[in-house]
BAROGU-307137 format. One record per residue (C-alpha): residue number from 1; residue in one letter; chain; x, y, z. Coordinates in steps of 0.02 Angstrom, whole numbers, padded with zeros to 5 digits. Layout:
// BAROGU-307137
<node i="NUM" aa="A" ch="A" xx="X" yy="Y" zz="Z"/>
...
This chain:
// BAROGU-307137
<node i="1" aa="X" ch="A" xx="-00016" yy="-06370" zz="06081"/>
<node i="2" aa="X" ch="A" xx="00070" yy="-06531" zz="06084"/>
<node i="3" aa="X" ch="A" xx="00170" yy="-06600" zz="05935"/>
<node i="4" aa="X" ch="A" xx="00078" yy="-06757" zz="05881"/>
<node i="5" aa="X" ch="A" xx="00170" yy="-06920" zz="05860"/>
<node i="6" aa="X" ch="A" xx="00142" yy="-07109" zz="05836"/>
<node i="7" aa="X" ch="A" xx="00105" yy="-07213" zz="05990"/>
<node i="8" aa="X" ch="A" xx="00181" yy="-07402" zz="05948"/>
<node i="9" aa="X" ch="A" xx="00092" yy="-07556" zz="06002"/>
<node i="10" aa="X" ch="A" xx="00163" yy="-07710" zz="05922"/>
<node i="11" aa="X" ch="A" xx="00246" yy="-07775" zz="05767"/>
<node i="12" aa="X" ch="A" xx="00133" yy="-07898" zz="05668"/>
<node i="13" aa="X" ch="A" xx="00180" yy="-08000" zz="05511"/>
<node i="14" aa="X" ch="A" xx="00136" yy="-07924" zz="05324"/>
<node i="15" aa="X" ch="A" xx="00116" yy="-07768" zz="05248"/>
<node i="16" aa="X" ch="A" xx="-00088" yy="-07766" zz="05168"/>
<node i="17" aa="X" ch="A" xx="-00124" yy="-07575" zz="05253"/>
<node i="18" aa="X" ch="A" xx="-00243" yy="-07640" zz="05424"/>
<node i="19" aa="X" ch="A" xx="-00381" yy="-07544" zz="05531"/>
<node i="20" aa="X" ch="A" xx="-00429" yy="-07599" zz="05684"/>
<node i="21" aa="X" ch="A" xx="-00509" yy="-07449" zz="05735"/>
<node i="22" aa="X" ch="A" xx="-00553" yy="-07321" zz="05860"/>
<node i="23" aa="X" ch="A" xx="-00478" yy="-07393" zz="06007"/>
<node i="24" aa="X" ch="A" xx="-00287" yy="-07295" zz="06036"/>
<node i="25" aa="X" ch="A" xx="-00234" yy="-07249" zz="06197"/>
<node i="26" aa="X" ch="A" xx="-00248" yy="-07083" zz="06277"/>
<node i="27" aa="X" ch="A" xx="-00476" yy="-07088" zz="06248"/>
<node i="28" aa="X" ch="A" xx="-00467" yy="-06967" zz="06079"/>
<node i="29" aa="X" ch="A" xx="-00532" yy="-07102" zz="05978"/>
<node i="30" aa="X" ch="A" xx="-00379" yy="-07122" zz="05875"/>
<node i="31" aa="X" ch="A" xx="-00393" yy="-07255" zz="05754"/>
<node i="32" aa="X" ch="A" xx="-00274" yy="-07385" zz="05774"/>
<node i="33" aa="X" ch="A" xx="-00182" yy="-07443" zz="05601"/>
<node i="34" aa="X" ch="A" xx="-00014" yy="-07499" zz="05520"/>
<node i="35" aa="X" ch="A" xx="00140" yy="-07444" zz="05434"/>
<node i="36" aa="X" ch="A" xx="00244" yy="-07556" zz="05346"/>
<node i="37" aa="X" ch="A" xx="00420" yy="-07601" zz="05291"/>
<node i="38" aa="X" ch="A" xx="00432" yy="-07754" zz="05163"/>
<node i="39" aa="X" ch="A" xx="00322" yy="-07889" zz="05249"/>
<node i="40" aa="X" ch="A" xx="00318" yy="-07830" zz="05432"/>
<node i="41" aa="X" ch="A" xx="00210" yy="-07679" zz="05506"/>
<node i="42" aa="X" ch="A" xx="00204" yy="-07581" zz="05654"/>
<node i="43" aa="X" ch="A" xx="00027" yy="-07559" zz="05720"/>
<node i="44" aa="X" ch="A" xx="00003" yy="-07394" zz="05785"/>
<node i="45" aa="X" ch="A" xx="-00104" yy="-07245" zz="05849"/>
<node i="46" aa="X" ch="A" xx="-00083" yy="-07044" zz="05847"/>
<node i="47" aa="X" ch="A" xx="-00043" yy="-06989" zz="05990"/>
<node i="48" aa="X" ch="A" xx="00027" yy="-06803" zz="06086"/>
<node i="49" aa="X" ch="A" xx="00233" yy="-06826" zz="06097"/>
<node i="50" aa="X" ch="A" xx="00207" yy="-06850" zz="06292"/>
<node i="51" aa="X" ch="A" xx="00240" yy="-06981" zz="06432"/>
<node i="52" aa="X" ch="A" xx="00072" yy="-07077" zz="06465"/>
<node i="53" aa="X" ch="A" xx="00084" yy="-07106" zz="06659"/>
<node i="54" aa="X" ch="A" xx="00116" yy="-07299" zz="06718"/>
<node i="55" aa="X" ch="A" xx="-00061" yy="-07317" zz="06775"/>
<node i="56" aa="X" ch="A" xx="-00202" yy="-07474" zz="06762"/>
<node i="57" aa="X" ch="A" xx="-00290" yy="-07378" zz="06630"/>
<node i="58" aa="X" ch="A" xx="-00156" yy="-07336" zz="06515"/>
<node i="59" aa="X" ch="A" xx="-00073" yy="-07508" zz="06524"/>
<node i="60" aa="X" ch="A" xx="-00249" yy="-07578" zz="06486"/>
<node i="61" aa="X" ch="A" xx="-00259" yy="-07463" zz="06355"/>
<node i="62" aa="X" ch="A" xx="-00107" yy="-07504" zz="06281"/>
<node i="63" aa="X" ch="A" xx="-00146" yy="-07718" zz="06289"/>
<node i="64" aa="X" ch="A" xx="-00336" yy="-07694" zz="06234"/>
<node i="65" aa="X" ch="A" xx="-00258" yy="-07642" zz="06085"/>
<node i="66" aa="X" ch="A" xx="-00145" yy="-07793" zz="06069"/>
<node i="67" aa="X" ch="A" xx="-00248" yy="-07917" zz="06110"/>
<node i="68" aa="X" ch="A" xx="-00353" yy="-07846" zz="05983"/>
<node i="69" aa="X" ch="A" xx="-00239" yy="-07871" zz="05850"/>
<node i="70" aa="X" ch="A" xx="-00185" yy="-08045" zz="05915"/>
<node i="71" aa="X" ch="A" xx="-00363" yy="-08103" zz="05848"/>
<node i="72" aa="X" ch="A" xx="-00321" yy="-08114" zz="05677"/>
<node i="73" aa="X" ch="A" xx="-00093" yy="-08100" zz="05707"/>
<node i="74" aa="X" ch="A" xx="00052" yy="-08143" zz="05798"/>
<node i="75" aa="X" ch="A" xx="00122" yy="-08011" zz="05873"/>
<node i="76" aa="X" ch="A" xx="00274" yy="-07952" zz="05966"/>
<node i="77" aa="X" ch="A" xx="00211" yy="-07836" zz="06108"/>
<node i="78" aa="X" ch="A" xx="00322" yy="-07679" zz="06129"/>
<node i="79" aa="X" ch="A" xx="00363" yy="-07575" zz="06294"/>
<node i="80" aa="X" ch="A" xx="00238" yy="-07475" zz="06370"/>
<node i="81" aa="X" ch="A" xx="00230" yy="-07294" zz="06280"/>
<node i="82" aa="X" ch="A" xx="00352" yy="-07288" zz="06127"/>
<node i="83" aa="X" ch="A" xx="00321" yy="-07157" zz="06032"/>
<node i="84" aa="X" ch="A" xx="00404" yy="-07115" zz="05853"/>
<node i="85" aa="X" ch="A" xx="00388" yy="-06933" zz="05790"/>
<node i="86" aa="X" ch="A" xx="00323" yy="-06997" zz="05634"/>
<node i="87" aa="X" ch="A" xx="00277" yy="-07147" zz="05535"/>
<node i="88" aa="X" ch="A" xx="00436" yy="-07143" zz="05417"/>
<node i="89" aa="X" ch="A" xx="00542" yy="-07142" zz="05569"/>
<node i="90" aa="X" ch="A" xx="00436" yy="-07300" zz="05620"/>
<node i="91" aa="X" ch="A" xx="00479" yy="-07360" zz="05435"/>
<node i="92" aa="X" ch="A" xx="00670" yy="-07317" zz="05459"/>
<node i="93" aa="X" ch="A" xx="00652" yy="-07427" zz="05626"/>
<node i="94" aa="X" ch="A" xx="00571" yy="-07565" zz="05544"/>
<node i="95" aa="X" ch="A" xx="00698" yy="-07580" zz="05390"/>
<node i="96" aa="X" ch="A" xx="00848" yy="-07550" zz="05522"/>
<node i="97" aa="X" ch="A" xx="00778" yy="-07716" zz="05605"/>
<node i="98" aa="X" ch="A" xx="00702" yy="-07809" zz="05486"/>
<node i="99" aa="X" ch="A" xx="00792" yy="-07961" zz="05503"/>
<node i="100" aa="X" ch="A" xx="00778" yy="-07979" zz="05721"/>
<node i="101" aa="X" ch="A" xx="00600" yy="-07936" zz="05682"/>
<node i="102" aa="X" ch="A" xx="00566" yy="-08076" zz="05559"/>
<node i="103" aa="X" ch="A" xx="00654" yy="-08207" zz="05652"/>
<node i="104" aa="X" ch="A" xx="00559" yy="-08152" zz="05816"/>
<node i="105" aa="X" ch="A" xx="00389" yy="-08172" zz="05728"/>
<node i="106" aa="X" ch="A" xx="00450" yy="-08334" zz="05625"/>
<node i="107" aa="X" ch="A" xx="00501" yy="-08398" zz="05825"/>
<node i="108" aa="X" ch="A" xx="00324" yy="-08336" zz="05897"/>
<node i="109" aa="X" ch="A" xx="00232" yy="-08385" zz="05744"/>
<node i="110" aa="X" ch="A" xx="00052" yy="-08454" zz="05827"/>
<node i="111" aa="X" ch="A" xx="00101" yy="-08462" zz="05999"/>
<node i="112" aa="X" ch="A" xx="00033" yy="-08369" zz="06145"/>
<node i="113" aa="X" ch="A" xx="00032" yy="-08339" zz="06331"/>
<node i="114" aa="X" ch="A" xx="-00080" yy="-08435" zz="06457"/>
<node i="115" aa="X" ch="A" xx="-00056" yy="-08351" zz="06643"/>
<node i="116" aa="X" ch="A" xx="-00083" yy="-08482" zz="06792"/>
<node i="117" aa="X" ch="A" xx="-00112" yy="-08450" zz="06969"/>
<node i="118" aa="X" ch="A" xx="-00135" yy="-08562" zz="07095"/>
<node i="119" aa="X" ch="A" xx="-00177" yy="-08549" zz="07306"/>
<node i="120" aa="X" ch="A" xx="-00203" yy="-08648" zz="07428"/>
<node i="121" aa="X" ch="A" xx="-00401" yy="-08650" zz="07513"/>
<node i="122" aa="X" ch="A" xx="-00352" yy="-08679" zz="07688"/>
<node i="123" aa="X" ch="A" xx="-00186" yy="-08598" zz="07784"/>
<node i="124" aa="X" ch="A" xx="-00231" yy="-08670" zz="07947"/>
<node i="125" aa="X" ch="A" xx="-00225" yy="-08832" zz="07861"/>
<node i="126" aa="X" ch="A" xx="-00050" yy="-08786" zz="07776"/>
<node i="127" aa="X" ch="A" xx="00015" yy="-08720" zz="07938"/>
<node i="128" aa="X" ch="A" xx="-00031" yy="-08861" zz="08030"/>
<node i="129" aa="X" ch="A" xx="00072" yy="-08977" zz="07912"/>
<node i="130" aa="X" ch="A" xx="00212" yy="-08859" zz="07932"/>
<node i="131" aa="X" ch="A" xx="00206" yy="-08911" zz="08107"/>
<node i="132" aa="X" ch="A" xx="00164" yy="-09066" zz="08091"/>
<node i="133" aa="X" ch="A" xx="00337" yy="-09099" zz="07982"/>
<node i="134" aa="X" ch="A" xx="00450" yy="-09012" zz="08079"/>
<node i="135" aa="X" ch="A" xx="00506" yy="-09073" zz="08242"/>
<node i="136" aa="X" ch="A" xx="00593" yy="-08912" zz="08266"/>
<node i="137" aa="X" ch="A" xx="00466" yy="-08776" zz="08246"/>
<node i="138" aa="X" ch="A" xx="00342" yy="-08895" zz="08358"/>
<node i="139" aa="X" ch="A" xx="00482" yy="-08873" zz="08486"/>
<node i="140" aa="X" ch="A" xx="00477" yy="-08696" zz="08475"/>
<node i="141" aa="X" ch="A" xx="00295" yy="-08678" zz="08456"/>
<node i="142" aa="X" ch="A" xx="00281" yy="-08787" zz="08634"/>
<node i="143" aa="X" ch="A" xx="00410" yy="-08665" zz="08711"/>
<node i="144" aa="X" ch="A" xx="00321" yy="-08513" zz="08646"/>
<node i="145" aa="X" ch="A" xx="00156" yy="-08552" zz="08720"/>
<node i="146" aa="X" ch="A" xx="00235" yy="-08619" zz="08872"/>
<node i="147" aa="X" ch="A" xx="00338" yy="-08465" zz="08924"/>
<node i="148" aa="X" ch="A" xx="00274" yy="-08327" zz="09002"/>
<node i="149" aa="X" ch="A" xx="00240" yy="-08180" zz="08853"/>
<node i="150" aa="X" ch="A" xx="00383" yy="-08068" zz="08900"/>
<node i="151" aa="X" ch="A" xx="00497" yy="-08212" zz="08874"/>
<node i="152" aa="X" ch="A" xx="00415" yy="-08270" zz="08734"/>
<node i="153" aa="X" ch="A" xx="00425" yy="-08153" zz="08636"/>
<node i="154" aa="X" ch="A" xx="00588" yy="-08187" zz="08566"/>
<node i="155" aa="X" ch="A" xx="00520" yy="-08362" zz="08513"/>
<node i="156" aa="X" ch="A" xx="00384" yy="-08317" zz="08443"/>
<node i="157" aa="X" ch="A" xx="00508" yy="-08223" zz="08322"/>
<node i="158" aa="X" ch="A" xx="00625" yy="-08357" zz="08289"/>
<node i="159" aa="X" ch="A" xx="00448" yy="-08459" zz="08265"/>
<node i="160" aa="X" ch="A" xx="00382" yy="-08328" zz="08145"/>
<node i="161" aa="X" ch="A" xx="00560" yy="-08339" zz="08056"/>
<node i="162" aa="X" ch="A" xx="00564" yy="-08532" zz="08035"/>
<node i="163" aa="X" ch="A" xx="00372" yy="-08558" zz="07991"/>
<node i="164" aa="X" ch="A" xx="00390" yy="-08433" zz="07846"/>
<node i="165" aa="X" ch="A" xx="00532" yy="-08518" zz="07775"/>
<node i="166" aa="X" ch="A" xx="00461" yy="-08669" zz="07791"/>
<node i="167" aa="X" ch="A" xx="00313" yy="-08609" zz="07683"/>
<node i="168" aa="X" ch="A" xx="00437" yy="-08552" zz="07569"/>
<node i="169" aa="X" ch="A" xx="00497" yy="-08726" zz="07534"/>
<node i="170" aa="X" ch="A" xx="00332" yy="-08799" zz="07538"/>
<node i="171" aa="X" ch="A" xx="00281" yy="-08673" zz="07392"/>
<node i="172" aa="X" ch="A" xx="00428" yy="-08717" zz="07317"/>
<node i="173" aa="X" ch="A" xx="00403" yy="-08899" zz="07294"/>
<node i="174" aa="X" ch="A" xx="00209" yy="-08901" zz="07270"/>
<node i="175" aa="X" ch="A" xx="00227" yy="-08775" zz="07142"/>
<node i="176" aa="X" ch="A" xx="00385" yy="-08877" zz="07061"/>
<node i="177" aa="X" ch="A" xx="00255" yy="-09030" zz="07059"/>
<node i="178" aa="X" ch="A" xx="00116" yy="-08913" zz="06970"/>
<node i="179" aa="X" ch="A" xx="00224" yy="-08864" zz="06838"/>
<node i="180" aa="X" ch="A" xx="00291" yy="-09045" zz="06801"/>
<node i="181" aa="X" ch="A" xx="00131" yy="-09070" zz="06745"/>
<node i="182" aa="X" ch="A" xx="00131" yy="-08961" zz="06610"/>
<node i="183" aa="X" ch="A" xx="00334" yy="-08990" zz="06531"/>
<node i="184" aa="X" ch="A" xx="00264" yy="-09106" zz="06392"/>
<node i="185" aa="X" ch="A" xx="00143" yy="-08963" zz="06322"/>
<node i="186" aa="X" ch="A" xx="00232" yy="-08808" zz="06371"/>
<node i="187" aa="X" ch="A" xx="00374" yy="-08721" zz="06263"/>
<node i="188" aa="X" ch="A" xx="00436" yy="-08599" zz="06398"/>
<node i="189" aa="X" ch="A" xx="00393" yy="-08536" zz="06565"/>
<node i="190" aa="X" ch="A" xx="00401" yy="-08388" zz="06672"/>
<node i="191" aa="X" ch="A" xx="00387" yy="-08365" zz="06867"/>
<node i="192" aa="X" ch="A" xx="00313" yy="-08202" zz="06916"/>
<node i="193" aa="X" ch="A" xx="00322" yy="-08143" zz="07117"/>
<node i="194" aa="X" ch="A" xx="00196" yy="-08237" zz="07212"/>
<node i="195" aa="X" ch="A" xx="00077" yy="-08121" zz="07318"/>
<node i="196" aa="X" ch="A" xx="00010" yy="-08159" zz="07483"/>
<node i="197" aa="X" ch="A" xx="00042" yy="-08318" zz="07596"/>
<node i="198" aa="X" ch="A" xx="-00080" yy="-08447" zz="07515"/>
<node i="199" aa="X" ch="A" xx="-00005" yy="-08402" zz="07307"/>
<node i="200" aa="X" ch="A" xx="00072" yy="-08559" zz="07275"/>
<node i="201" aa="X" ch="A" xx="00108" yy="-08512" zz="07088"/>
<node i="202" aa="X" ch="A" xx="00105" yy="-08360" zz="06984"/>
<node i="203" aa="X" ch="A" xx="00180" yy="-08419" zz="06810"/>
<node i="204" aa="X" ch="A" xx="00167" yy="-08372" zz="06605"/>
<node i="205" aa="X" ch="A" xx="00181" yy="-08523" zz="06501"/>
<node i="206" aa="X" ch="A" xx="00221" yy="-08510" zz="06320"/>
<node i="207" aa="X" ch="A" xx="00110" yy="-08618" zz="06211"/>
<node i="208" aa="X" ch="A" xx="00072" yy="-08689" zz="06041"/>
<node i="209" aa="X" ch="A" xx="-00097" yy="-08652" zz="05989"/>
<node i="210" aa="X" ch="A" xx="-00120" yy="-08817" zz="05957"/>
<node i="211" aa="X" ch="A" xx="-00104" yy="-08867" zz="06134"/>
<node i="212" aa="X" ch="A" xx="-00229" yy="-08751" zz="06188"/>
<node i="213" aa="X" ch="A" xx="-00358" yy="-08906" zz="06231"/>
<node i="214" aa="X" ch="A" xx="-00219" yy="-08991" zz="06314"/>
<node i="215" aa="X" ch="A" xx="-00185" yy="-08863" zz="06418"/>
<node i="216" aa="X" ch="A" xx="-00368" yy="-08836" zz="06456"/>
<node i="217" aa="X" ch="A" xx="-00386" yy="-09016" zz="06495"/>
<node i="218" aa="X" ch="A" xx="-00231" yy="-09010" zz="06624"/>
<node i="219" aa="X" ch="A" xx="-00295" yy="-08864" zz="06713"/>
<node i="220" aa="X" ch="A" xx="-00458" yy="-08971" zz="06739"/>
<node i="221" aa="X" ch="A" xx="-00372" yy="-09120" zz="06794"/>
<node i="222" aa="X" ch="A" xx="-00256" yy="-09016" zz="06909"/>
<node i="223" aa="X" ch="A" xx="-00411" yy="-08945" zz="06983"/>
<node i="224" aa="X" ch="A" xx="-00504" yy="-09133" zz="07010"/>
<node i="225" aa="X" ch="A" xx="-00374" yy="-09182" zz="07080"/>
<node i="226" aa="X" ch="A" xx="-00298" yy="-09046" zz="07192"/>
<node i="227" aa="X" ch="A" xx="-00487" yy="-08988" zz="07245"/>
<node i="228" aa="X" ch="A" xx="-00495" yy="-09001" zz="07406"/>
<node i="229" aa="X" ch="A" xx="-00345" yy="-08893" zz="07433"/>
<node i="230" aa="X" ch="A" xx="-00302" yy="-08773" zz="07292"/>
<node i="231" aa="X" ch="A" xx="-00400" yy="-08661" zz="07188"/>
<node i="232" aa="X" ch="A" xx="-00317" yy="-08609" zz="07002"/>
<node i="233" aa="X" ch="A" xx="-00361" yy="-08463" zz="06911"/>
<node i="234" aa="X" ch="A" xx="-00289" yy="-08443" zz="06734"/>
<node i="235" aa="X" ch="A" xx="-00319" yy="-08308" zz="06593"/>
<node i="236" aa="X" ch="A" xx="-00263" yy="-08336" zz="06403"/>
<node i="237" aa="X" ch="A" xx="-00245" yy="-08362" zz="06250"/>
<node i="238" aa="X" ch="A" xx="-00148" yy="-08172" zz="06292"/>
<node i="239" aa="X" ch="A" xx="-00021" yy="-08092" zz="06206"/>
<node i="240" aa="X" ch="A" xx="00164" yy="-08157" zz="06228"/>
<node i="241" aa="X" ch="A" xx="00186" yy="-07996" zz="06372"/>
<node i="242" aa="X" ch="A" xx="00308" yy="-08105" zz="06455"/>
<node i="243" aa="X" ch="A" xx="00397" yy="-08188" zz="06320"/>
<node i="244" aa="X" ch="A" xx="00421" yy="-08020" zz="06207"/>
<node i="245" aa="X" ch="A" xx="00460" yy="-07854" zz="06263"/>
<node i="246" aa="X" ch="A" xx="00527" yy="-07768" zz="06120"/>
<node i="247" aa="X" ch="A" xx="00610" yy="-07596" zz="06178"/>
<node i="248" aa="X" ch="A" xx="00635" yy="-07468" zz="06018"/>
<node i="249" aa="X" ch="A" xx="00744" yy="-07327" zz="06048"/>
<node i="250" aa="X" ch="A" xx="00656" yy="-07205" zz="05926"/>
């Protein structure tokens, strides 16, 4: 039988004893609660001293539990299965880094994460500007489909090779426009890989709760205005996943 442990989720401000109930990782129905040091917690489950596997439902697990919590906290998310062999070794953790802890949650104190992605409707349309504003892949375009198909083939490379960086730079600058937008309302961003060739922008932006309508209302202008060609998709409030990772070597 496995040793049991304590499965860590986040670190949330105060010390008052919390429930938040049956929802821990790992589908036992472990309540989820704290343990406290001074004025900080750790929120935590009980859990088997084993790796969980880097799967969608474990890492679900693991956030449905913090965005839980953010609901009535501000929390620092930590790494994806930590596990202390016991709540006072959580405690000895907590008093060992009291200080980082209370200046991260001072620094994070009622601020979130609002994920943004944007893509464009139409590629024919965006490759046909690509051509349109280059003079040299329209000159190897006109060669490739000139040239009989043996001997284009080795344009049609170089073509492949120039278009794609091309849309490259176009990303680049529409997305550079997208987020200008935001800089007066936004305290921090991050740029996450873009998937696919019509993601303009995959970015976490740190916000004030109090901009939350502003942001809103910038999203729906973006969207008015940019209608006919891009289509944004954004998630939040979340927790600050990209703006806290807090690794605990327990």
């Amino acid at each position: 039988m496995n040793r049991e442990g304590k499965y860590l989720y986040c670190i949330i401000q105060g010390n008052e004893g919390r429930s938040f109930g049956p929802i821990g990782i790992g589908d036992r129905g472990d309540v989820v609660s704290t343990v406290g040091y001074q004025d900080i917690s750790a929120v935590i489950s009980s859990t088997p001293m084993n790796n969980y596997v880097i799967n969608q439902e474990n890492m679900l697990a693991h956030e449905r539990v913090i965005e839980t919590v953010m609901k009535d906290y501000t929390v620092l998310p930590v790494r994806f299965c930590t596990i202390a062999s016991s709540a006072e070794e959580l405690r000895t953790m907590l008093r060992q880094r009291h200080s980082e802890l209370k200046g991260l949650l001072k620094d994070m104190d009622n601020k979130f994460e609002m994920g943004l992605k944007a893509v464009w409707k139409n590629m024919p349309q965006i490759y046909q500007e690509i051509v349109d504003d280059s003079p040299a892949i329209r000159e190897l375009k006109h060669k490739a489909d000139v040239c009989p198909e043996t001997a284009a083939n080795p344009l049609r490379l170089e073509l492949g090779r120039a278009v794609k960086e091309a849309l490259d730079h176009k990303k680049e600058r529409e997305s550079a426009q997208m987020i200008a937008s935001f800089k007066k309302i936004i305290l921090d961003i991050k740029l996450n890989k873009l998937v696919g060739d019509n993601m303009v922008l995959n970015a976490a932006f740190l916000i004030d709760r109090s901009r939350e309508k502003s942001f809103d209302l910038m999203i729906d202008d973006l969207q008015k205005k940019l209608d006919d060609r891009v289509l944004f998709k954004y998630v939040g409030p979340a927790p600050l996943f990209h703006f806290v990772n807090l690794v605990m070597k327990l």
